[in-house]
C-alpha positions as a Markdown table, in Angstrom:
| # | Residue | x | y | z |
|---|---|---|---|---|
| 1 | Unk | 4.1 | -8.8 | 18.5 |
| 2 | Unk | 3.2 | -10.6 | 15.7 |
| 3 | Unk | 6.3 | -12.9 | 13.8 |
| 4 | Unk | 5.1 | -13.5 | 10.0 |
| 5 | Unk | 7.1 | -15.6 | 7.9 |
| 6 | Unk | 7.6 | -14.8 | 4.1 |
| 7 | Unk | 8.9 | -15.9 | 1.0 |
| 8 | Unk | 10.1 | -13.0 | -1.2 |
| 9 | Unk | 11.0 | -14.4 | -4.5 |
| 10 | Unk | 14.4 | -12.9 | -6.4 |
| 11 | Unk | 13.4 | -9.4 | -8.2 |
| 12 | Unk | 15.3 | -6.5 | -8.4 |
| 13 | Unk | 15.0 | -4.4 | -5.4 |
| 14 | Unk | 14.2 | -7.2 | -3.1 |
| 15 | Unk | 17.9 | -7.3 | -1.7 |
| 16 | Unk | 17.0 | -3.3 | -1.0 |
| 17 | Unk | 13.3 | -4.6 | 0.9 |
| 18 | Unk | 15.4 | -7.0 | 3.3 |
| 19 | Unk | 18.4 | -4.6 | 3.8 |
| 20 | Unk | 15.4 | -1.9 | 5.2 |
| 21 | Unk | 13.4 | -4.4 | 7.2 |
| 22 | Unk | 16.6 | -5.6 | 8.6 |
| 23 | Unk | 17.5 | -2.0 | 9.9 |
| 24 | Unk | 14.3 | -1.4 | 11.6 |
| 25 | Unk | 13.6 | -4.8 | 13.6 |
| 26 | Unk | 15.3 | -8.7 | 13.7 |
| 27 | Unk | 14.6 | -10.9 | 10.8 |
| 28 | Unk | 15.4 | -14.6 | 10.8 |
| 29 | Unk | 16.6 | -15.8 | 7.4 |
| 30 | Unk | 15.6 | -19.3 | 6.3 |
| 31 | Unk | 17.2 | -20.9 | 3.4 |
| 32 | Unk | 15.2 | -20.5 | -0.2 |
| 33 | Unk | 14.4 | -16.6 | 0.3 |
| 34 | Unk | 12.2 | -17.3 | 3.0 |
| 35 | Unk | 11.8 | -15.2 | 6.3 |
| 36 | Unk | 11.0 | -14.6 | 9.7 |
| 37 | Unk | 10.2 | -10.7 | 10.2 |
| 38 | Unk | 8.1 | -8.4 | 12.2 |
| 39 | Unk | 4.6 | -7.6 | 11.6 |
| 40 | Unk | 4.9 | -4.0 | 10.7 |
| 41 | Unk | 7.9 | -4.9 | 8.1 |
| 42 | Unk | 5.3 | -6.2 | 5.6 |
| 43 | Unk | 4.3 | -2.7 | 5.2 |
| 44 | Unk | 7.9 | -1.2 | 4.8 |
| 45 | Unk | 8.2 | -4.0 | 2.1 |
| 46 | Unk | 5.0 | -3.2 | 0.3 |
| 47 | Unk | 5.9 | 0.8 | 0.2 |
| 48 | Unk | 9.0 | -0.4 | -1.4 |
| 49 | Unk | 6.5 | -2.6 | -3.9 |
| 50 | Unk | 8.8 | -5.8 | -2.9 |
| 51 | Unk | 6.4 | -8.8 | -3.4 |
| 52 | Unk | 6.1 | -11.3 | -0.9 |
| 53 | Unk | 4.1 | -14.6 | 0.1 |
| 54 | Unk | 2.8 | -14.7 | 3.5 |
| 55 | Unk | 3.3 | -18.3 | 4.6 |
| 56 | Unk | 2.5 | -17.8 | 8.0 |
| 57 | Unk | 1.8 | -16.2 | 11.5 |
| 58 | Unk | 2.8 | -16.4 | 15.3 |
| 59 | Unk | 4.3 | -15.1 | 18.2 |
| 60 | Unk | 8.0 | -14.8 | 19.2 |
| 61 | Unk | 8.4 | -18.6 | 19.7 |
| 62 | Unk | 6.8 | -19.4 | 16.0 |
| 63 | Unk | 10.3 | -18.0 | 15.0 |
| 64 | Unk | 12.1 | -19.8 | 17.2 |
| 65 | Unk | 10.2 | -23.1 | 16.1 |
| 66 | Unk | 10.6 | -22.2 | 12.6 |
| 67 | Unk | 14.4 | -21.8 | 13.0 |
| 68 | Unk | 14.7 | -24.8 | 14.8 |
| 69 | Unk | 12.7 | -27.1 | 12.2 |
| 70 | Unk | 15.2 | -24.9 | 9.8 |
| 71 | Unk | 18.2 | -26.3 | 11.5 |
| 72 | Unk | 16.6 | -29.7 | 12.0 |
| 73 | Unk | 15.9 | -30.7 | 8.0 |
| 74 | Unk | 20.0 | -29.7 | 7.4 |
| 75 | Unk | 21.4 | -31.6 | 10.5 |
């Protein structure tokens, strides 16, 4: 499956779009609003018209890698 990170800049229902992605598969949250989230969530978030900026694609271990560089630039 297909691991897509996003950036979903503060609007009004976007706290709605991650609280229904999040029930329907695992997300990784990033700091700055950006995400880690299954393929077919992009489409949940666009039938809720929650705006988004693809910033990426991979597999499984893309999320994992992303996480870790996460953790990395805090440490």
């Amino acid at each position: 499956m297909q691991m897509v990170k996003i950036h979903i800049p503060k609007q009004v229902n976007s706290a709605a779009g991650v609280l229904e992605i999040s029930r329907r598969g695992r997300i990784v949250y990033i700091p700055n609003d950006v995400f880690v989230v299954p393929e077919p969530a992009l489409k949940v978030l666009s039938d809720m018209n929650v705006t988004y900026l693809e910033l990426g694609r991979g597999g499984f271990d893309y999320a994992e890698k992303t996480l870790r560089d996460a953790l990395a630039a805090h440490a």
